[in-house]
C-alpha positions as CSV (number, residue, x, y, z in Angstrom):
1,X,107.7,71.6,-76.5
2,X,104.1,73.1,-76.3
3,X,103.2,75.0,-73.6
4,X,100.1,75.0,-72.4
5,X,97.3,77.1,-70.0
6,X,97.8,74.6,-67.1
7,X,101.4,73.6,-67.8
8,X,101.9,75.2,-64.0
9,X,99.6,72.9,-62.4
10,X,100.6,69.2,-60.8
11,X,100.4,66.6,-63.2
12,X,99.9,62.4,-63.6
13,X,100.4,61.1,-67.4
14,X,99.0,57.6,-67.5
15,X,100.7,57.2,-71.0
16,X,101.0,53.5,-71.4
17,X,99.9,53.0,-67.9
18,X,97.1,49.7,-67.7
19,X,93.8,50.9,-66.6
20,X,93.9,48.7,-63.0
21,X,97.3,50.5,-62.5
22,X,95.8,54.0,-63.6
23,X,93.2,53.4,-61.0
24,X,95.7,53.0,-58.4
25,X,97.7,55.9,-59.3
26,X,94.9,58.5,-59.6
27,X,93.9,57.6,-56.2
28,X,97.4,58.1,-54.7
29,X,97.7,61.4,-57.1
30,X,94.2,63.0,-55.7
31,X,95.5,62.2,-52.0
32,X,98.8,63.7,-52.3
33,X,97.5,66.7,-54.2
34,X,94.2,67.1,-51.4
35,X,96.7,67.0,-48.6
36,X,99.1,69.3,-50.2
37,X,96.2,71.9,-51.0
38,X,96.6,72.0,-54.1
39,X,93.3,73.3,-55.6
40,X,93.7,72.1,-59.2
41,X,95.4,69.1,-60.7
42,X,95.9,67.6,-64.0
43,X,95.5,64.2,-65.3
44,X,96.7,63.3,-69.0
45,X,95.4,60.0,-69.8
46,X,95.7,60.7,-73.8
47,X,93.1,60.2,-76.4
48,X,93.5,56.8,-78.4
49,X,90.7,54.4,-77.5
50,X,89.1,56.5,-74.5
51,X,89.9,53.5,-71.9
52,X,92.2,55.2,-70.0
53,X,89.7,58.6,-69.9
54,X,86.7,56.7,-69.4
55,X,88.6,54.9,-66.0
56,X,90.0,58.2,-64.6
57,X,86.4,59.9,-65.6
58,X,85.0,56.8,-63.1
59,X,87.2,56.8,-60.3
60,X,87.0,61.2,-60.4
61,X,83.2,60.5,-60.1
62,X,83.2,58.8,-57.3
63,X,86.4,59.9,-55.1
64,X,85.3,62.6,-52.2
65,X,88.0,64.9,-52.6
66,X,87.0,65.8,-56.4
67,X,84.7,68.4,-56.9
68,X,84.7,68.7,-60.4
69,X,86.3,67.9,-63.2
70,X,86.3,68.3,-67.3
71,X,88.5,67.6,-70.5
72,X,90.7,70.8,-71.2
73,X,89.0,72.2,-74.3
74,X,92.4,73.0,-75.9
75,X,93.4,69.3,-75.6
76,X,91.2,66.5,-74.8
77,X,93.5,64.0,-74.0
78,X,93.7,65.3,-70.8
79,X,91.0,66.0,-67.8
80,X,91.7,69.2,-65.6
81,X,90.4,68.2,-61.7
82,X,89.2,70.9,-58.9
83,X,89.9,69.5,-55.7
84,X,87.7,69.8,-52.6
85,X,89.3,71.9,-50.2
């Protein structure tokens, strides 16, 4: 096991998850997380095709409780999200 700089952070992996479900998911994920004032949040949507990352990249753009948000630098397969709080 790898740890990594955020490994202390809440997390969603959307491994294997479809991208309609994903949707659904993030959504619930950014809720729960902006209600439980949690500043920073991780989503790990992998790397493979970029279908998964390109949906979550979407929906962060346009949900009001995000922010910001960016790939980690140390491992693009996931995207690190600052909440609005």
């Amino acid at each position: 096991m790898t740890m990594t700089l955020y490994s202390n952070l809440p997390t969603l992996d959307l491994h294997g998850e479809p991208a309609a479900i994903a949707v659904i998911l993030v959504k619930d994920f950014i809720r729960d997380n902006y209600n439980l004032k949690n500043k920073r949040i991780v989503i790990i949507h992998g790397i493979g095709k970029g279908i998964i990352r390109k949906t979550v990249h979407e929906e962060l753009k346009n949900n009001i409780y995000v922010k910001e948000y960016k790939l980690d630098n140390f491992n693009v397969g996931q995207t690190i999200i600052e909440l609005n709080l």
